[in-house]
N, C-alpha and C positions, 0 to 999 in steps of 0.2 A: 504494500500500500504506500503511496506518495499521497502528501497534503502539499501544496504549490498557493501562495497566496498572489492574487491575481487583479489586483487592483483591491476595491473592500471584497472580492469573493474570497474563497475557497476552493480551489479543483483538487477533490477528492480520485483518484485512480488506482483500482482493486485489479492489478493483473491477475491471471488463473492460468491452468496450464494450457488451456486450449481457449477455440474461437467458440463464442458463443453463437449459438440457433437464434434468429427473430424471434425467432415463437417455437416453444418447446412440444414435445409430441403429446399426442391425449394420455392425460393421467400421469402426468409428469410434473413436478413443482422445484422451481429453482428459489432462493433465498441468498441476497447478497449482504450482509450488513454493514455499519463503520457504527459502532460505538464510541462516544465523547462524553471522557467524565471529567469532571475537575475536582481537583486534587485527590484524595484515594478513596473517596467513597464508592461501597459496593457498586449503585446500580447505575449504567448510566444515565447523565444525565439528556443528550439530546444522541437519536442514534438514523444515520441514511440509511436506508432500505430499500432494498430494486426488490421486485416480486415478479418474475418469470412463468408464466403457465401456457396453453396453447393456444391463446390470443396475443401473445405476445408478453412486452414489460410496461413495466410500472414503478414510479420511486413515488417514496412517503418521504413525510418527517416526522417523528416520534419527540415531542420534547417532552416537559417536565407534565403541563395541562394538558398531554393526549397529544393526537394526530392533528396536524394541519396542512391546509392545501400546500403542496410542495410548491415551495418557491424558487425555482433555479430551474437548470436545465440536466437531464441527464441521457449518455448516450452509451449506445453499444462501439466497446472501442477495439477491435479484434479478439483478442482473447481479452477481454478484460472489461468493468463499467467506467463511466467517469461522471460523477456528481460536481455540480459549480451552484453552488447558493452562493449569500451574503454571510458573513463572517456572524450580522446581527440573528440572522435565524438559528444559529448554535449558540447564542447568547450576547454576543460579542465579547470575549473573554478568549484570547488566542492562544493559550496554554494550557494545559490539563495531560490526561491519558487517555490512551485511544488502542481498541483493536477491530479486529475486521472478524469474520467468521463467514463460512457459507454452507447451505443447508439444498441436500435434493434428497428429492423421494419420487418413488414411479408406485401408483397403486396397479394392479393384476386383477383378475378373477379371485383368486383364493391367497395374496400377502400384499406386502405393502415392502418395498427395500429401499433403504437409505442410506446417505452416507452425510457428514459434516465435516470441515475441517475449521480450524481458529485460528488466527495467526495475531501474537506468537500465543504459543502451545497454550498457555495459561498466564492471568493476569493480562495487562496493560503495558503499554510503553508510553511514557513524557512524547508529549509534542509543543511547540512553540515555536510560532510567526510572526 
């Protein structure tokens, strides 16, 4: 994950190992996250979300009062997403900890198989712009 501050934005960029589908196949769920917390409190406090399924994607914003219209823009960047908000829609507060995580699942006829990964492994890492 790279943070790149872009005037008052933010350009959030979540490489993966491979290129992402437009649109994922029926019964398939992708999940991309960036959690931002400041200073070491458990949960975070504002967190980016792409949401992948077979009409395509979609980014939220998650802050402290619930979901709000996403404000920025976000794109499919080969193997990877790239979210650009205002600095102010994460609080304005350009320091804290941050990690990524990403979540798929395919449901079947009779299971459901998933996989997740986190980066890094556990915990957070300091960022500052």
């Amino acid at each position: 994950m790279r943070l790149e501050t872009v005037g008052d934005d933010v350009r959030v960029t979540v490489t993966l190992g491979a290129r992402l589908p437009a649109k994922l196949a029926t019964g398939e769920v992708m999940g991309i996250g960036v959690d931002f917390a400041r200073g070491d409190a458990g949960e975070s406090a504002y967190q980016l979300f792409a949401d992948g399924e077979d009409d395509g994607w979609y980014a939220y914003l998650d802050t402290p009062t619930g979901f709000v219209p996403y404000p920025g823009t976000f794109d499919l960047a080969g193997d990877g997403v790239v979210f650009t908000v205002p600095w102010s829609a994460l609080g304005g507060t350009r320091t804290g900890r941050t990690a990524t995580f990403v979540d798929w699942s395919k449901r079947s006829v009779d299971r459901v198989r998933s996989s997740n990964d986190r980066a890094p492994d556990s915990g957070r890492v300091p960022f500052s712009a």
